[in-house]
C-alpha positions, 0 to 999 in steps of 0.5 A: 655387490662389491665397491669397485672402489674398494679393491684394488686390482692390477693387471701385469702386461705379457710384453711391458708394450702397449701396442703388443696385441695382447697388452693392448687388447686384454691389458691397456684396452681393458684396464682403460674400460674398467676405469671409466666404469669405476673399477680401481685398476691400474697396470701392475707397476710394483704395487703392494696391498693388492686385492687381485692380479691378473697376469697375461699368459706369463711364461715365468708366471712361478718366477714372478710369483716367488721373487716379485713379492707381490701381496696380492690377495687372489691370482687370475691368469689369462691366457692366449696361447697354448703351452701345454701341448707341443704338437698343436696344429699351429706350432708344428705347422710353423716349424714344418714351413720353417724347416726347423727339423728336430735333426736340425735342430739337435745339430744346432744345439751340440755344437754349442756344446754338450754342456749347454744343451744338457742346461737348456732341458733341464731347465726347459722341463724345470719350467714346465713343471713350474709353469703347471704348479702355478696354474693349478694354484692359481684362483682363476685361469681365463682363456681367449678362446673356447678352444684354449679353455678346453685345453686347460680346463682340466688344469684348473676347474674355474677356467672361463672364457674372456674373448678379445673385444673388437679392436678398432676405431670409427672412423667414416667409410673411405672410398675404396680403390675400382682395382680389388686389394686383399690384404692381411694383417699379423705379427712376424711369426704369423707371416708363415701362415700365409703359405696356405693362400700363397697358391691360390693368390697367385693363380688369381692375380694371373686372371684378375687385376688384383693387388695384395698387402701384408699389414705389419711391422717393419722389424720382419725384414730384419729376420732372417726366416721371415725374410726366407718366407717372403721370399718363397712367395710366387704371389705379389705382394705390397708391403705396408708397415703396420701402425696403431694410429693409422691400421684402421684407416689402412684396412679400410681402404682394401676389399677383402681380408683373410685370415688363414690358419692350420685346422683346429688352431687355438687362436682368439677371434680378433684378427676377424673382428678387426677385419668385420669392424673396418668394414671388409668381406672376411675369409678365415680358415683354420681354427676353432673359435673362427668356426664356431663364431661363423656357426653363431653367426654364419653369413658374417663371414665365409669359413673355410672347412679346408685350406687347399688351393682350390678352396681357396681359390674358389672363396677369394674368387666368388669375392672378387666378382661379387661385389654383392657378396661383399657387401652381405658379409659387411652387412652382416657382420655388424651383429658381430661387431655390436656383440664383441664391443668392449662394453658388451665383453667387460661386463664379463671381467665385472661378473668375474670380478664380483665373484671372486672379490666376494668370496671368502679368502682360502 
């Protein structure tokens, strides 16, 4: 067993934010944890003499690996989205809402010049190549969901999985409004998969008293296209502005929460975990790792194998009307909220740590 003490580890932010989504939950949350178990981690601020780094998902991973002239022994990166295939269901269902056509596209391009255009593939496809050099050399890849591991898993043989952990805090349960509120938390670039629920909201709020909120940051509205998709809405909406201190106390006040995304989406389970923890009835669609958190535990939360008006519909609709159904998922989800603590999932950081420290250096 290795001295948690005598290795020195860092972890390397993916935006240098700490309330980003993923520098909170897979770099402050877990460097945090590990301190306080004994582990000496810090966050990477130019130290020297490492034992081990791990960057999150780094697009110019080969970049910092050259010029930041960092001495650390072994080299772990996780990953959180997958840059390996163009055509993933997520990104093309974004492009395709948000008309950016390739045509289009190209037009845009050509008009800053030939010049510029020829530069930006050329370096586009220098990059890839770079991008896959350094995750075959790397140590250890870890993925935040098992679909992504799937995915890169032939890039790197020692590719694990490493889910986010529940994302939350306790707090007493808050007295929910008598009208129903649905409510939907994301960043900006995620506000596109809304589109999918937007009919069957719409429909609903015609027959039933019922109010929905879109729960995040308040820089959307400076975005031209994020504001073009608010805009093609025929649901009402409420916008609350999305906050650290105060996000679990908000989603406590709602009912129901959904999650919608294309099929076969390669996301992490975090935005449903978060949902279980505040204590809201959850509806998902979408990806891989959603079903097979709902195939392990399947009466947590309801799954929808298709993202049709009437399915969804159908779903938000028995929620609605059965306030007993709400409260079984609530219920139930409390074996995936003790599964998905942050204690339970650093242990698997621990393992991974124990092995790779352990190992004798190529």
């Amino acid at each position: 067993m290795i001295d948690p003490q005598q290795c020195k580890i860092v972890v390397k932010l993916k935006h240098l934010y700490p309330d980003d989504p993923v520098d909170r939950l897979r770099g402050v949350n877990v460097v945090a944890t590990l301190k306080k178990r004994g582990w000496d981690i810090e966050l990477y601020n130019n130290q020297q003499e490492i034992d081990l780094i791990i960057y999150l998902d780094d697009y110019n991973l080969y970049e910092r690996l050259i010029y930041e002239h960092i001495k650390a022994k072994i080299t772990v990166v996780d990953i959180q989205d997958n840059h390996l295939n163009r055509h993933n269901p997520a990104s093309q269902f974004i492009k395709n809402r948000r008309h950016h056509s390739k045509f289009k596209r190209l037009l845009v391009e050509l008009k800053q010049g030939i010049l510029p255009l020829f530069y930006k593939v050329l370096t586009k496809k220098i990059w890839y190549k770079l991008y896959i050099h350094s995750l075959k050399q790397a140590n250890h890849l870890v993925c935040s969901s098992h679909a992504l591991t799937k995915v890169y898993l032939p890039l790197n043989p020692r590719t694990v999985t490493i889910v986010d952990a529940l994302d939350t805090v306790s707090l007493p349960p808050s007295e929910k409004s008598k009208r129903i509120s649905i409510c939907w938390v994301g960043t900006q670039n995620n506000i596109v998969y809304l589109q999918l629920v937007d009919k069957a909201i719409a429909l609903l709020q015609k027959e039933y008293d019922l109010d929905f909120y879109i729960i995040t940051a308040d820089t959307i509205f400076d975005d031209p296209a994020s504001v073009a998709i608010l805009n093609s809405f025929e649901m009402q909406y409420q916008f609350t502005k999305w906050n650290k201190e105060t996000v679990a106390a908000e989603l406590q006040k709602h009912h129901i929460a959904i999650a919608p995304l294309p099929s076969m989406t390669e996301k992490s389970t975090n935005k449903i975990l978060t949902y279980m923890g505040a204590g809201l009835a959850t509806v998902a669609s979408g990806a891989q790792d959603y079903q097979q958190l709902h195939t392990q535990y399947p009466k947590s939360f309801h799954f929808l194998e298709e993202n049709t008006t009437t399915v969804w519909y159908q779903a938000l609709e028995r929620l609605i009307i059965d306030t007993t159904q709400r409260e079984a998922y609530v219920q139930k989800a409390q074996e995936v909220i003790t599964a998905y603590s942050i204690d339970k999932i650093i242990l698997q950081y621990e393992a991974l740590f124990q092995e790779l420290l352990s190992e004798p250096l190529q």
